[in-house]
N, C-alpha and C positions, 0 to 999 in steps of 0.2 A: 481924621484924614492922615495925620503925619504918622499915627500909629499904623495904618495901613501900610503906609509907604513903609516904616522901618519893618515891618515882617516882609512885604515886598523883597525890599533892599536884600536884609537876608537871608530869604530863600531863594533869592538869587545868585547871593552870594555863596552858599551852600551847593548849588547845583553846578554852577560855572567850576567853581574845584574840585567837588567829587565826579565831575569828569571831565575834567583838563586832561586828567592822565589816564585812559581807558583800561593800559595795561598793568599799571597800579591796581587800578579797580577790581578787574578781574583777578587779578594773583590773592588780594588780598581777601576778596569773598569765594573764591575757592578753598584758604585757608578756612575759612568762618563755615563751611559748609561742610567740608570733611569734618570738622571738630562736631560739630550741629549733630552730623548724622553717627555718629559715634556714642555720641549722648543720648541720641531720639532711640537707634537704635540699640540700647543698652536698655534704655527702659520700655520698649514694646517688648523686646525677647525677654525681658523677667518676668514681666507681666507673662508673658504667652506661657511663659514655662512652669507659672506657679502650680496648676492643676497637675501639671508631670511630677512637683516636687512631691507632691503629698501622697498622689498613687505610687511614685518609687518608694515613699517611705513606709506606706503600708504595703507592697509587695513583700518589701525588705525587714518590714518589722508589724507583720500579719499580726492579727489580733486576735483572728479567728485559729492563730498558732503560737501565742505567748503565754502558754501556762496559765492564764487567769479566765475567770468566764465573766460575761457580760453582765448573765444575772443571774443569783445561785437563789434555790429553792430548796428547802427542807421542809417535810409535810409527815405527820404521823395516819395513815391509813388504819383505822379500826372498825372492824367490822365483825361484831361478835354474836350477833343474831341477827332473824331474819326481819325486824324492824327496822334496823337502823339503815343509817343513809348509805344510797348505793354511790358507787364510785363513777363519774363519767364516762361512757365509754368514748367519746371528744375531747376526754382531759387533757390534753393536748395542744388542740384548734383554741379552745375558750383560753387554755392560758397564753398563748400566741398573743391574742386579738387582746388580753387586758392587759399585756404587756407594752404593744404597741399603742394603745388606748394610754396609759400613762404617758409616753414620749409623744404623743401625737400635735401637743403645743410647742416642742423644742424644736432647732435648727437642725439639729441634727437627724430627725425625723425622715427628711428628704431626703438624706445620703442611705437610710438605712434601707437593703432591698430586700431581704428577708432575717429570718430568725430559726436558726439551727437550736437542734435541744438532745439533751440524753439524760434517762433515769436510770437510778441503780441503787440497789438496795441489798442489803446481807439477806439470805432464806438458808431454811436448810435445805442439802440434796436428799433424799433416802435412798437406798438402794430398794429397788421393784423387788428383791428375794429373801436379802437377809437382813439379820438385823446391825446395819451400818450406815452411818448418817453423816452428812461433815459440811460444813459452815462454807459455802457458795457468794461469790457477785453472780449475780445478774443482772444485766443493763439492757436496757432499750435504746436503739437506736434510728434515725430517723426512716421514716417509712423507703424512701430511694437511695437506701443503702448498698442497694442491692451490689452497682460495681466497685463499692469499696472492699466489702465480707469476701465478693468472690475471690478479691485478690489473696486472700490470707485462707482461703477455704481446702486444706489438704484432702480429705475426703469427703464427699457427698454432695451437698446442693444447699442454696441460701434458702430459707423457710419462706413457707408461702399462708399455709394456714394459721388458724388463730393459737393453736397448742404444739406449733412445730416450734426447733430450738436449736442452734447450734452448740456445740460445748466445745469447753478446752479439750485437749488430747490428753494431759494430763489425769486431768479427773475420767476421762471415756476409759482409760485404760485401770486407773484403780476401781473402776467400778466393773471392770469387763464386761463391756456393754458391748454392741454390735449397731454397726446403723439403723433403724427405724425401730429401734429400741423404747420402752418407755420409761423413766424416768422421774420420781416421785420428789417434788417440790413442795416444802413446807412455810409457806408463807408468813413467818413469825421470825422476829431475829431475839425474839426470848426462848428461854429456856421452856420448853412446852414439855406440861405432863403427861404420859406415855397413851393415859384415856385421852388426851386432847388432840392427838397426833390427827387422827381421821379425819375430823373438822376442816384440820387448816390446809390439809392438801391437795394439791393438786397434780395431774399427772400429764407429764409433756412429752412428744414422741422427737427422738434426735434424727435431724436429718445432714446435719454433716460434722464437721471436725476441723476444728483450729487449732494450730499448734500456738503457744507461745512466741509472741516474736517484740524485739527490742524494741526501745525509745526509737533509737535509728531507723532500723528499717518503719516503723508506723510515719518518723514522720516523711521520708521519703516519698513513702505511699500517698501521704495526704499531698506533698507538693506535687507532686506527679499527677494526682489527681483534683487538687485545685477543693481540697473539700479540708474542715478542720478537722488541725490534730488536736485541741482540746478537747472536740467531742471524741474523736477516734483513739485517741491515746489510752480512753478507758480501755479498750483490748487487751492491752497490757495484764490490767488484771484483770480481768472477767473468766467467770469460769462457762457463765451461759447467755446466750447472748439471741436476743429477738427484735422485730419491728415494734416501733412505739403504739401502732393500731393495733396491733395482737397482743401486746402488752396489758395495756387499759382493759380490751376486750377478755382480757384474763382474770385483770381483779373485780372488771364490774361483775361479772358472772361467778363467782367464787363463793362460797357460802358464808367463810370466815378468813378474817385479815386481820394482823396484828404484826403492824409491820415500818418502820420510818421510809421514807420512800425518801430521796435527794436529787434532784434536778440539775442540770445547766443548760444554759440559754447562753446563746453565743451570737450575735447580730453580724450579719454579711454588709459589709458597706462598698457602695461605688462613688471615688471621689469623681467622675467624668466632668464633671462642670461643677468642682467644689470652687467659692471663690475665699481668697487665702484671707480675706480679714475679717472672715465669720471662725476663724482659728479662736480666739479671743472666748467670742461669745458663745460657743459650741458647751467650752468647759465650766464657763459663769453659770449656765443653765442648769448642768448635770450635774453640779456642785448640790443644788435642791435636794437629788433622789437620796443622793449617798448619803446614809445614817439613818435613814427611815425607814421602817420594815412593815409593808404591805401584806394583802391576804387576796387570793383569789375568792370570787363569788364563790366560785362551783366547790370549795375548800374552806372553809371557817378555819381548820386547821393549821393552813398551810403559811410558811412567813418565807417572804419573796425580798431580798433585798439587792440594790442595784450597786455595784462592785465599783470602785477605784479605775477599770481599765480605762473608758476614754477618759478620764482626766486625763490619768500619765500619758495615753498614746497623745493627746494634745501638746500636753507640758513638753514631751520628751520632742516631740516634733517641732516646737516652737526653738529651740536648741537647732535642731537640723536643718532649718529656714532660714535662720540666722548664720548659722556657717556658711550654709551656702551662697546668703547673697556674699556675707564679705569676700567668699574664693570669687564671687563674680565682679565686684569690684576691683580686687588686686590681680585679677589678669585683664583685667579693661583698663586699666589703669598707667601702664607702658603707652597704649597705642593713644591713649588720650594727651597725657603728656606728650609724647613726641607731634601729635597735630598741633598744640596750644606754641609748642615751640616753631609749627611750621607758620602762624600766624606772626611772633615774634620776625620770625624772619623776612617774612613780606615786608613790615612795616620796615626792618634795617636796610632791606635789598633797594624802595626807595628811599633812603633819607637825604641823598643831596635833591633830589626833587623838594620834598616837604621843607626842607632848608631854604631854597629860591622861594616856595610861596608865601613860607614865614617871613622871611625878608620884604618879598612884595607887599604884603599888609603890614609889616611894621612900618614898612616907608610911607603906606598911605593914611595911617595915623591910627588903625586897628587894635584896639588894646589888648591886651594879652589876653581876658578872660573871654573876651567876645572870640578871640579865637577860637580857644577853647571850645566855647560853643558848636559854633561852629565846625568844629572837627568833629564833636560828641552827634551833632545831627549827622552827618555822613554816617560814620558810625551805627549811628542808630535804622538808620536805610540799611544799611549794610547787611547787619544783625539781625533784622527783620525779614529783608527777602530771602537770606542765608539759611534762616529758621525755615519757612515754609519750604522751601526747597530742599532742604538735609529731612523734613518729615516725610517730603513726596516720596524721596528715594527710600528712607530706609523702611516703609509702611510696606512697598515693593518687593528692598530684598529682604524682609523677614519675612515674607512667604515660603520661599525656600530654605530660610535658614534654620527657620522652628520647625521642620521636619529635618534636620539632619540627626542620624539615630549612628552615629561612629564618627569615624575620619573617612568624612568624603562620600558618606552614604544619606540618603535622601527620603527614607520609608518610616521616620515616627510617625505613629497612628495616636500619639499621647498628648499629642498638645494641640493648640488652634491661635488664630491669630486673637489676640486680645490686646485693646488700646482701650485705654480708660479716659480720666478728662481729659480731654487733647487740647482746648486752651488752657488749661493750665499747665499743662505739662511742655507745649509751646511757649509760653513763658515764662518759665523757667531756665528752659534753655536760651533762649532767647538772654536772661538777665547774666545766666553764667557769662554766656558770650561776651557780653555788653561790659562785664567787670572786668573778665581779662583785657578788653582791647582799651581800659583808662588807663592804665599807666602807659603804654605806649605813647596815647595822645599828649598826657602831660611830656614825657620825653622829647615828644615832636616838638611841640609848641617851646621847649625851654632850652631846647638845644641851639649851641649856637656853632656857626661855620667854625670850620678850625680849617688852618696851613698847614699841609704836611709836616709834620717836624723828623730829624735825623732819628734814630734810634736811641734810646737811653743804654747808658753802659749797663754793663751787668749787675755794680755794685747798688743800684738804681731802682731796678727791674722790680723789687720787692712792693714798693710803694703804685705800682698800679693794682697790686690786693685792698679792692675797695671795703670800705666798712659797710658799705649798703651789703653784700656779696654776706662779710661774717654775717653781720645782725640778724639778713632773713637764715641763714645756717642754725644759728644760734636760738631766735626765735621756731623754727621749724622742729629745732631736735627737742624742744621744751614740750610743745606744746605736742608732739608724736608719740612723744615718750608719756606724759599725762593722761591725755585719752584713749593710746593704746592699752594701757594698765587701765580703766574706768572699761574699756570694750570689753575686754576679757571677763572683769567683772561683771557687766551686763550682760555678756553669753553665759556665763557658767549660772548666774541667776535667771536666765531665760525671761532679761526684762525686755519686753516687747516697745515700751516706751520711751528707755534711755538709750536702746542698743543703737539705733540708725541715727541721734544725733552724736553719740561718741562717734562711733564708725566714720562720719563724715568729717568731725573735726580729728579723727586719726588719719584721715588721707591729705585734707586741707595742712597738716603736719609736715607729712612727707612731701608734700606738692613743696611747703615752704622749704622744706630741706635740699630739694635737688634744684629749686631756683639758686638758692646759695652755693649748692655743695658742685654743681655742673659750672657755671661761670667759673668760681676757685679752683675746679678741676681744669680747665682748661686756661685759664694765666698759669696755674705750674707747669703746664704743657711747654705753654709761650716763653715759661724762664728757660727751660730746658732747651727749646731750641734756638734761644737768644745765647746761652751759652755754647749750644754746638756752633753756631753760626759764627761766633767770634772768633773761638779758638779755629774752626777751618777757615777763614779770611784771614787773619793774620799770621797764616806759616806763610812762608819763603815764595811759594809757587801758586801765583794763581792758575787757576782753568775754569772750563766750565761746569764742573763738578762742584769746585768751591765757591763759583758763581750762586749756582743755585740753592746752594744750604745761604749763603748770605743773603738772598733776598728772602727765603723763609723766614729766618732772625729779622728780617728787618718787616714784612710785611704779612706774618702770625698771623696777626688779627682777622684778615679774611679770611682764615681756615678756618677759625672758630665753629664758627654755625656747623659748617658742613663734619666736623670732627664730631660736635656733639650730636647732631642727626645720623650720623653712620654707625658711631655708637650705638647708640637706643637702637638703632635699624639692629644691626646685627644682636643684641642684645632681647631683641623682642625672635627674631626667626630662629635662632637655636635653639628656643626651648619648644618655638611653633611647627619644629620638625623633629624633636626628640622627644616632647613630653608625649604627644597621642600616637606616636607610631610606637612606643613602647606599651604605654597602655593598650592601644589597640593589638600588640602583640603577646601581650602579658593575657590579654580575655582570649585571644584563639589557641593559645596552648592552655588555657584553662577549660573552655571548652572542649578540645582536645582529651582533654586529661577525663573531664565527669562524664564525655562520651564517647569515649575510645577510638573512632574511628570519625569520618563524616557523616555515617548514618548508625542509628544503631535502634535496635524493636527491642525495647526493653520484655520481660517476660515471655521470651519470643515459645517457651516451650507452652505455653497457654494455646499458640496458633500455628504450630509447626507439624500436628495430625498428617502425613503424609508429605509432608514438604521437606525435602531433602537438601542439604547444602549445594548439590549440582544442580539442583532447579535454580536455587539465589543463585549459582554462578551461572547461569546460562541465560540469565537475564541481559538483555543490550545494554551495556554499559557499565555491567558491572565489570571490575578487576578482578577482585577476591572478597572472600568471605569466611567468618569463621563464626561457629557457636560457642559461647563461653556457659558454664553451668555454675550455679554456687550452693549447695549442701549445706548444712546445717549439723551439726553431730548431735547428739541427746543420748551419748553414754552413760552407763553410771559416773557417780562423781566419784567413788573409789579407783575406776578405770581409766580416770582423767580424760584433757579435751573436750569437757562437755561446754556445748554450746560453741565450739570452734567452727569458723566457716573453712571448709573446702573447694576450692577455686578451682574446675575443671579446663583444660584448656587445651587447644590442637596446637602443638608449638609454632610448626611449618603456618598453618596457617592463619595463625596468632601475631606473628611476628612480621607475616606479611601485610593485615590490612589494620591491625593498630599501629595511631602513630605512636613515635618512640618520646614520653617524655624529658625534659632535660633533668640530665643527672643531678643540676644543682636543686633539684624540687627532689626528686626523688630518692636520691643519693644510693641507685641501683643500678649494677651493670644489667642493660637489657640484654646483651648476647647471652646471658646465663640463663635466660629463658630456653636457648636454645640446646642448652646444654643437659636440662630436665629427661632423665630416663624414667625407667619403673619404680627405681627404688633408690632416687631422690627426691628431695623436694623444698622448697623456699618458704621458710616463714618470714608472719611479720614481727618486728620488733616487738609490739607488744605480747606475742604466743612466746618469744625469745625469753623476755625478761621475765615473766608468768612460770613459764616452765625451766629455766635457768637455761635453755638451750644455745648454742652455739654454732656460727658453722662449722663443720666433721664433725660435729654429735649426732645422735642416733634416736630416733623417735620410731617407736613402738607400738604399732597401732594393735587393738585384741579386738575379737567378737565379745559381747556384753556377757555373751553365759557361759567364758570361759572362765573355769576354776583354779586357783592359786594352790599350786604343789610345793609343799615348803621343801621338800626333799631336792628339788632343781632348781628351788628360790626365784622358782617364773610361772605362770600362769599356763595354763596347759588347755590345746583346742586347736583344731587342727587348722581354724583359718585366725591367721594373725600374720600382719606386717611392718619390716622393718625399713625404714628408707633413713637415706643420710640429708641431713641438711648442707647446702652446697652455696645458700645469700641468706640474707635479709633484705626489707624493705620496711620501709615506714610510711610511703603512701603508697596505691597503687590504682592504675585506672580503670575506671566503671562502679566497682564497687564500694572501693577503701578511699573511705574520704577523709577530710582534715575530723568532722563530726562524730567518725566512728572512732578515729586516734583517741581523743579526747574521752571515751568511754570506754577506752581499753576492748574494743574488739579485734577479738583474734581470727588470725586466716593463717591458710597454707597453700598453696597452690603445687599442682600435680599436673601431669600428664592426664587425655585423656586414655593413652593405652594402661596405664597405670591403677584409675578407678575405673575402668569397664571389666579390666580381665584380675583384677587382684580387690581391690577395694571395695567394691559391692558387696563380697561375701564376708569382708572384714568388719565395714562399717553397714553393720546393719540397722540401727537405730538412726537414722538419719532422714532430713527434709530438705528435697530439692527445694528448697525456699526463694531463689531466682534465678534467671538465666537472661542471656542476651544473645541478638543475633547481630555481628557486626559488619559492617559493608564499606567496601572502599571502592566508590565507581571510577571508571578510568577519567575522568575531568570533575570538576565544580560544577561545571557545567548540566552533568547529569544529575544531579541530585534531585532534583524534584520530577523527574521520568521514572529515576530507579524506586525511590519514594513510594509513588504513585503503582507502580508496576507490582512491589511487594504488600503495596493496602490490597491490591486487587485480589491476587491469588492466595493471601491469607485469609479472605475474608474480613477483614477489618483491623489489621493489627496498625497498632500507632508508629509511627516512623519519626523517631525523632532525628533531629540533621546538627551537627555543631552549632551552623551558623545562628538557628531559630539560639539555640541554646546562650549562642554568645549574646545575642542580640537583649536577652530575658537578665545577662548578667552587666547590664550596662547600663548607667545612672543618666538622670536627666544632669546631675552636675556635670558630668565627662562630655553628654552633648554640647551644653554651656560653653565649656570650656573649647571642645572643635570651635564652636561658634564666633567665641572671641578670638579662638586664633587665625579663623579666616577671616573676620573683620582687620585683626591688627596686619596679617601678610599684605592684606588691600593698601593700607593705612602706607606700611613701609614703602611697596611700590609706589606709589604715589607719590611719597615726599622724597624717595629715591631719584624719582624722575625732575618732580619740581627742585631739589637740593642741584642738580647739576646745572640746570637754568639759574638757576640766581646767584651760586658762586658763582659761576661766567660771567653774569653780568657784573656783580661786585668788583672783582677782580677788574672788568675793563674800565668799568665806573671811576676806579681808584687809582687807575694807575694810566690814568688816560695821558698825562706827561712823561711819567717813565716810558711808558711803549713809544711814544712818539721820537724822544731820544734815542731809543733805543732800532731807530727806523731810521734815524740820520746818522747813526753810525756803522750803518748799511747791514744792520743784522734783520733779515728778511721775516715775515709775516710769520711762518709756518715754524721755525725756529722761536719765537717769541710767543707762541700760541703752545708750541711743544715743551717749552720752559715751564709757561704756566699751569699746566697739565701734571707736568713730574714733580713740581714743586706743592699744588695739592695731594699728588699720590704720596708722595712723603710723608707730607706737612699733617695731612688728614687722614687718610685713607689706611694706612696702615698705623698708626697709633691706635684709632679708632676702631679696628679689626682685632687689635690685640685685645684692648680694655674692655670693646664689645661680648669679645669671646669670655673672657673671665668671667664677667658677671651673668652672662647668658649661661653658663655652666654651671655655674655658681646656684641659680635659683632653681634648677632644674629640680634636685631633689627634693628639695621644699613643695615645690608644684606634684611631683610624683606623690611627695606624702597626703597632701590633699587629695589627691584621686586616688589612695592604696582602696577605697573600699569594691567590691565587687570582683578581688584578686585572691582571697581566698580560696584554698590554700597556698596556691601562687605567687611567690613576694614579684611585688611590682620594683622589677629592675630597669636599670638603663639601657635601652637598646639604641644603637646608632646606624639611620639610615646613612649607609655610606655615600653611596652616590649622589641624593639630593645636598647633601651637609658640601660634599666637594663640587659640585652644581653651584652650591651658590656663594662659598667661598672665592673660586676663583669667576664664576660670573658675575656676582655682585660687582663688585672692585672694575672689572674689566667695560660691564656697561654702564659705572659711572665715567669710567675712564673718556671711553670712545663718545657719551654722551657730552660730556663736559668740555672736550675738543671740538666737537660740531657745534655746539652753543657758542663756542667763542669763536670759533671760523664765520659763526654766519655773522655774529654783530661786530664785528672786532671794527670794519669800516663806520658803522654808525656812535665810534668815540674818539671823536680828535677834539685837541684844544681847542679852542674857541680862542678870542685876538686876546682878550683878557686873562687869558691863563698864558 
């Protein structure tokens, strides 16, 4: 019964004080509730985001495009009379199916949506007339090739029957073949005896012609077209090339084979609803296949073995996972801090309240730790309704947030909402909560009233640097500096199980660092203005100027809060209005740059049959238009420039609908585009360096079957030209990319009056190898009409637009990052608004006998309210501005470095929005100002002495 009654007693006593003071209650679970959902919301959007991190990372580091294959096959094909075993004509289908048949118990099984393949084997060519023979690739490639080949197909058509074939250009021409030619294939990559030739041959009819084309442009072609370059890269060298079904259906029907056959198998994976902690288990599994060498049924011969790639794409991605939470923690990490410090300051804003009730239960004989208690249950109410309330909201606004796809755009298709245990993860946050708000309570409970006292002289001032203040300093920079060196190591070891608890005890580090290192920054403040204060009060001449620096000397202490909250305030928004509007400016002149225009039809001469640039421009909406051409040379090499590209171009109308890049990417005057006649022209650096050329050097183009006349020590033919070189360039837009720098591809650009009426008849070994159509419609607006309008009347041509382009070159961390900086801008506002309420109050709280004096010596309300105001703007507001601005600037390029990726070849620089930056420079300040004056106009009557004071 008495047990009753003591729980009775108190939780009565529990209730009675946690709502004595209503407005206490609310300020202080308001703080606990922005904190709450800052936390709640930091781990729904990771979660949400994980599935984005792993499809950005295979976008970005494609597997079906990193040089290595899934799974390699080497098989020796023999078939030397008519008993032996026939070859599949499915050899294909069955090795598919016992492919997938091996993986069909692993995790990764589910991710995989299909299986890409290519064969290729050495044969000999014969020539159908005489006797000439020469050592051939021939590859197979997957049966719906069709719109990859056609892109590289110079002349004829992509094969259809079982013995059709296309061939390089190279060999078509040493063999002086003619389209539907036939072509004798020796199926043996041994030396075969001149009786055995007949046997092994087979005869294949040509129906088109590939020329040779780079690493570059292939892999172009495959991103373009969304299909792999490790299969399609074989192009590169293949001399002949057919469907994997006409392939097989070649050797099954064949008389005789004697031949290695080599396979790749390349797995297409869709992470859509990959979930991130089967990362782990994916590569434990696959670890099994690697080092063991299989044999297909339909193949006794054949050894299949399964390759290194998802290990490493795991391994290396458990690295990118990890970077990426910690960038999401270290920019979540400002706006949490400055919420934990708005909860600090609830509890200081009341402490002469908490002071009366401490007194009232000392007086009635309450012991300290019952106290206690009883503070820890409020508390704990507190912390609990705060929790469910901070998950209501942010489950809400990360709806909209985990589709934000830029700064301030709203169309990610890559993520979904995902929340995993939610009591746990509500108690968690919950327990954070619950730990920051003890030391308070002990504070509360062990604080005792104090009397105003005079000011300490200056020589004095030093001794209010508390050693609680060093210790956590001291303690925090040990313990940040330890586990920061242990993170790094667990990132760079890609350890999944030590990285997220260093990680947490390197931020628990910094948290301890700026508890100490922010108090001690702000008593140096306090010395500094105890010494102005002195030295302006004691000259000659008082006023009211010198007034007011002495009551800041004298009553500091209530700036405090609000100095360190306007800090962090400004400190969090400069980099929340510089770091994504440069990023976000950095991806549209990179877009910009890989697509010349707003719109552009890549291979536009594929679909241009009768379409005229005055039809594009006659389109509603279009501005201008220009066709851009790019040639290929295939000189002799004695004749030089082989393999140089030729960049055709209408200057007038070139200059008008691309945009212009910045010269510091380019480091190209564009007006010299315009400057382009018949007989100049622009190389790049690298044709510069190659050919030792210069600009005012002279570049000499010949017809290939002009002959060298040693007598005039020049080459003699009546079509040959000369133009002067007039720039360089070292990138250029559309075609010349940072990709092709790196592999030394050469261009020049010319006029089209230039190569229509001089250079066709010069350069005649040549292949339009691509072109573009570029479009600039009069608005943004237009873009998906004009879009629309040119798929129509092409028949189908693809219309690429920047924006789609910028949108493909932007990270789920850069969304992240918008994410957290519209959560922290929330954050600032909020304790922007609440920091001017509760300095007011402080202020009237504290100085409820200075004002009152200050009212019997007939210095009127608004005068004493406008004191207090100038003397925050001083005291706080502009300290705070300045030291804000510093370290806000200060992290800015650190932050940039973390999001440099997807800026290639575009260095992510500094851009400053002017307007917004002076927006809120002088608005910040001005609506705390005007804030800060009406909070204390309205309470200013609810603080006079009481008979006791």
């Amino acid at each position: 019964m008495n047990l009753n009654r003591y729980i009775s007693n108190f939780f009565s006593t529990v209730k009675t004080i946690g709502f004595s003071n209503k407005k206490r209650t609310l300020i202080t679970l308001a703080g606990f509730i922005i904190t709450g959902y800052l936390l709640a919301s930091a781990i729904i959007i990771s979660q949400s985001e994980q599935s984005s991190l792993v499809k950005s990372y295979y976008n970005a580091n494609n597997i079906i495009s990193d040089g290595k294959a899934s799974v390699s096959l080497i098989t020796n094909i023999v078939r030397i009379n008519e008993g032996s075993a026939t070859i599949a004509k499915n050899y294909d289908a069955l090795a598919k199916s016992q492919i997938s048949s091996i993986l069909s118990d692993l995790t990764l099984s589910k991710y995989i949506t299909s299986i890409e393949s290519v064969y290729y084997s050495f044969v000999r060519a014969q020539h159908p007339t005489v006797d000439f023979n020469k050592e051939v690739k021939i590859s197979a490639f997957p049966d719906d090739s069709e719109p990859y080949l056609s892109s590289v197909i110079t002349e004829g058509r992509a094969p259809q029957a079982d013995n059709e074939i296309l061939i390089q250009g190279s060999l078509f021409r040493d063999f002086d073949l003619t389209l539907n030619d036939n072509i004798t294939i020796v199926l043996s990559q041994k030396a075969v005896l001149s009786n055995e030739i007949q046997d092994y041959q087979v005869n294949l009819t040509i129906v088109g012609i590939f020329e040779q084309v780079t690493t570059s442009e292939l892999y172009k072609t495959s991103l373009f077209l969304g299909e792999s370059n490790d299969i399609f890269g074989l192009l590169e060298t293949s001399q002949i090339v057919l469907y994997n079904t006409n392939f097989f259906e070649l050797l099954s029907n064949s008389n005789k084979i004697n031949m290695q056959l080599r396979g790749i198998y390349q797995f297409n994976l869709d992470f859509s609803n990959f979930r991130i902690e089967e990362r782990t288990l994916i590569s434990k599994e696959y670890e099994r296949l690697v080092g063991l060498t299989y044999s297909f049924s339909h193949d006794s011969a054949s050894a299949v073995a399964f390759t290194q790639e998802i290990i490493e794409f795991f391994e290396n991605f458990n690295s990118y996972y990890l970077n990426n939470m910690t960038r999401l923690f270290i920019f979540a990490f400002p706006a949490i801090l400055l919420s934990i410090f708005m909860i600090f300051e609830s509890s200081e804003l009341f402490s002469s309240s908490y002071q009366q009730e401490v007194s009232v239960l000392k007086n009635r004989g309450i012991r300290r730790r019952r106290m206690v208690s009883i503070y820890i249950w409020i508390r704990l109410f507190e912390v609990i309704l705060a929790t469910i309330i901070s998950y209501g909201i942010a489950i809400l606004t990360s709806i909209p947030l985990i589709r934000v796809n830029g700064f301030l755009t709203f169309n990610n298709r890559d993520t979904e909402l995902r929340i995993g245990n939610l009591p746990v993860e509500m108690l968690l946050t919950a327990l954070i909560l619950f730990t920051i708000s003890i030391p308070r309570i002990l504070l509360i409970v062990r604080r005792e009233r104090r009397i105003e006292k005079t000011p300490s002289k200056l020589s004095k001032l030093f001794k209010r640097i508390s050693w609680r203040e060093v210790s956590f300093l001291l303690i925090g920079m040990l313990i940040f500096g330890v586990f920061y060196y242990l993170t790094f190591v667990a990132y760079i070891e890609a350890s999944t199980k030590n990285f997220p608890l260093f990680l947490n005890l390197t931020i628990i580090g910094a948290l301890f660092t700026l508890i100490g290192a922010l108090p001690l920054l702000m008593k140096l403040l306090s010395i500094v203005w105890k010494g102005i204060g002195t030295v302006i009060w004691n000259s000659e001449k008082k006023n009211k100027f010198r007034f007011v620096f002495a009551e800041i000397s004298k009553d500091i202490r209530y700036f405090e809060n609000i100095t360190l909250i306007f800090l962090l305030l400004i400190g969090i928004i400069i980099p929340s209005i510089i770091v994504p509007f440069s990023k976000e400016r950095t991806l549209t002149n990179q877009a910009y740059f890989m697509n010349g225009s707003e719109l552009m039809v890549p291979n536009w001469h594929k679909y241009s049959n009768g379409i005229t640039l005055e039809n594009i421009s006659a389109i509603e909406g279009v501005e201008s238009a220009s066709y851009v051409r790019l040639y290929t040379m295939y000189s002799d090499y004695n004749l030089g420039y082989h393999g140089t590209k030729i960049m055709v171009i209408n200057t007038t109308s070139f200059m008008e609908t691309v945009r212009q890049p910045p010269t510091t990417v380019t480091k190209f005057n564009w007006q010299q585009l315009g400057s382009l006649t018949k007989d100049t022209v622009i190389i790049s650096r690298t044709l510069s360096e190659k050919y030792k050329k210069e600009v005012g050097d002279e570049i000499f183009l010949i017809h290939p079957d002009a002959t060298f006349d040693p007598r005039y020590d020049k080459f003699v033919h009546k079509y040959n030209h000369t133009m002067t070189v007039i720039s360089t360039f070292d990138l250029f837009p559309i075609f010349f990319l940072e990709k092709d720098k790196q592999e030394e591809e050469l261009m020049m650009i010319v006029t089209a009056e230039c190569f229509d009426t001089i250079l066709k008849n010069v350069v005649t070994r040549r292949l339009l190898t691509s072109s573009a159509l570029l479009i600039k419609p009069t608005s943004k607006d237009d873009i998906d009409q004009v879009a629309q309008q040119v798929f129509d009347i092409s028949g189908g041509a693809y219309v690429q637009s920047f924006s789609s382009l910028k949108d493909n070159l932007k990270t789920p961390l850069y969304n992240i990052f918008v994410i957290e900086m519209i959560l922290s801008l929330f954050i600032a506002v909020v304790v922007l608004i609440f920091s001017s309420f509760t300095t007011a109050t402080k202020i009237l709280e504290k100085r409820v006998i200075k004002h009152d004096i200050m009212k019997k010596m007939g210095i009127n309300v608004t005068t004493i309210i406008n004191l207090s105001a100038i003397e925050s703007f001083i005291a706080a507001i502009i300290p705070s501005m300045l030291l804000g601005s510093l370290f806000g600037f200060l992290v800015i390029n650190p932050m940039l470095g973390l999001l440099s990726y997807g800026a290639e070849p575009y260095p992510l620089t500094m851009q400053y929005p002017l307007i917004p930056l002076l927006l809120s420079f002088l608005a910040l300040p001005v609506i705390l100002y005007i804030s800060l004056t009406f909070n204390l106009r309205r309470e200013f009557a609810n603080y006079s002495p009481t008979q006791l004071e």
